[in-house]
N, C-alpha and C positions, 0 to 999 in steps of 0.2 A: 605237458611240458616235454620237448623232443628230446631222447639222447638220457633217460632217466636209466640207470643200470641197479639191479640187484646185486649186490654185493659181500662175501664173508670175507672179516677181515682176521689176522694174526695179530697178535698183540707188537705192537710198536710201543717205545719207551722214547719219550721229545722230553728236552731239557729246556727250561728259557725262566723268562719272568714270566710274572703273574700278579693277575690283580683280580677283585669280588666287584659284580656290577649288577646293575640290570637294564632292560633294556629303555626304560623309562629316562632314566640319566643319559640313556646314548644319545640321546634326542635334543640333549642340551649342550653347546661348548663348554658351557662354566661346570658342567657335573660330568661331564665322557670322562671315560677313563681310558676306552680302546684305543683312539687314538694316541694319547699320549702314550698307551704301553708300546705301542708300534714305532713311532718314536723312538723310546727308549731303546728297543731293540736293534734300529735300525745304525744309533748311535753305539752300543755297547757291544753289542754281540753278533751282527752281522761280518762287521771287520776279522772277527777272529775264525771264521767258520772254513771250513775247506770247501771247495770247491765242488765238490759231491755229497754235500750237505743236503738232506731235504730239508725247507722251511713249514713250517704247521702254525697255524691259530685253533687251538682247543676249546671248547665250551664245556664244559662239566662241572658237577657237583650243583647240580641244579636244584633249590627250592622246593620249585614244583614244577614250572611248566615255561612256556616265554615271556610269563610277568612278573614271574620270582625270579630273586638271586641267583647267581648264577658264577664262576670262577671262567678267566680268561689265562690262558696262557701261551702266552707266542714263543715258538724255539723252534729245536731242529733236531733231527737226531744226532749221533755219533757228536755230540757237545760235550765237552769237560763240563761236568758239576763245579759251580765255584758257591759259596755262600749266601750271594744274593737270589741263585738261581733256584727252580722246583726242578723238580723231575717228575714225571706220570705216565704210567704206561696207559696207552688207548686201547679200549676194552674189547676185544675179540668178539666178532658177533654180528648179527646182518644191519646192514647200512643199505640204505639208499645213495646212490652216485650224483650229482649232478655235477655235470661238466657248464667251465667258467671260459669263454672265449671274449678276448677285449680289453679296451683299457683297464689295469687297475689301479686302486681297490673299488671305483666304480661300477666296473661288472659286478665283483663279487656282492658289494648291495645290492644291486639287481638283482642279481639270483637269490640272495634270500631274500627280497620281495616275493619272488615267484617262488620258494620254498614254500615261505609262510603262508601264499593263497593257497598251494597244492594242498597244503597238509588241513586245511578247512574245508577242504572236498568231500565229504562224508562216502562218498561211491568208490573211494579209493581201497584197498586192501590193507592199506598199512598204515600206524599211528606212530607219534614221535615216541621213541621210548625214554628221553631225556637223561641217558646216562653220560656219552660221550657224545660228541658231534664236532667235526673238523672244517677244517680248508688246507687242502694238502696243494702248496704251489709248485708247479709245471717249467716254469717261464716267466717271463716280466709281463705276458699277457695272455697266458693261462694258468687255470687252475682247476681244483676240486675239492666239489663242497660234498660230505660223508655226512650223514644222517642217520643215528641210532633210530631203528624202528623194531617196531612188535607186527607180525600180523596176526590177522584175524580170516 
């Protein structure tokens, strides 16, 4: 996969909603929860954001691995906390990069199709470490997908 970067990250603190899933349910309309959290955000809290906001989708607090549970949360930084919102800081530490070029959120599947093949490559050096993992958006059609990993 072209354009994959190594990466250390600083701790960032995203504000939004949240909801617990896995990816089994994503697969269904009548059990997704991603979309609808998107959704909701795109109605509640998108409106109120400044303009030099960054937006994020979080995955953390995983189960085990990408067939356990797992928490979503979509927000942004520099957010007013209000009551229905979390907060989470994203965990300092090497990421793998991959860059999202194209429509979305349909690229962004794409890539983690191609996430999910890479990381079944055994020849590879690095393994998911499933603590934190993002989509840090760019643009209306770019982005980036962050990858907690271990190497070996």
């Amino acid at each position: 996969m072209p354009n994959i970067q190594k990466v250390s990250l600083e701790n960032i603190t995203v504000t939004g909603l949240q909801v617990k899933t896995k990816n089994i349910d994503e697969r269904n309309e009548q059990t997704q929860k991603i979309a609808p959290l998107w959704e909701r955000f795109f109605q509640e809290v998108l409106p109120t954001l400044s303009k030099e906001a960054i937006i994020y989708g979080v995955y953390h607090n995983y189960e085990s691995d990408a067939m356990g549970e797992f928490d979503v949360l979509v927000g942004a930084d520099n957010i007013q906390n209000t009551q229905k919102m979390q907060s989470l800081t994203l965990q300092e530490g090497q990421y793998l990069m991959f860059p999202v070029k194209g429509v979305l959120p349909q690229a962004i599947i794409e890539t983690w199709v191609k996430i999910w093949a890479y990381f079944e490559d055994e020849s590879i050096d690095e393994r998911r470490a499933y603590t934190t993992d993002f989509e840090k958006y760019i643009s209306k059609d770019e982005a980036e997908i962050y990858i907690s990993v271990n190497y070996f």
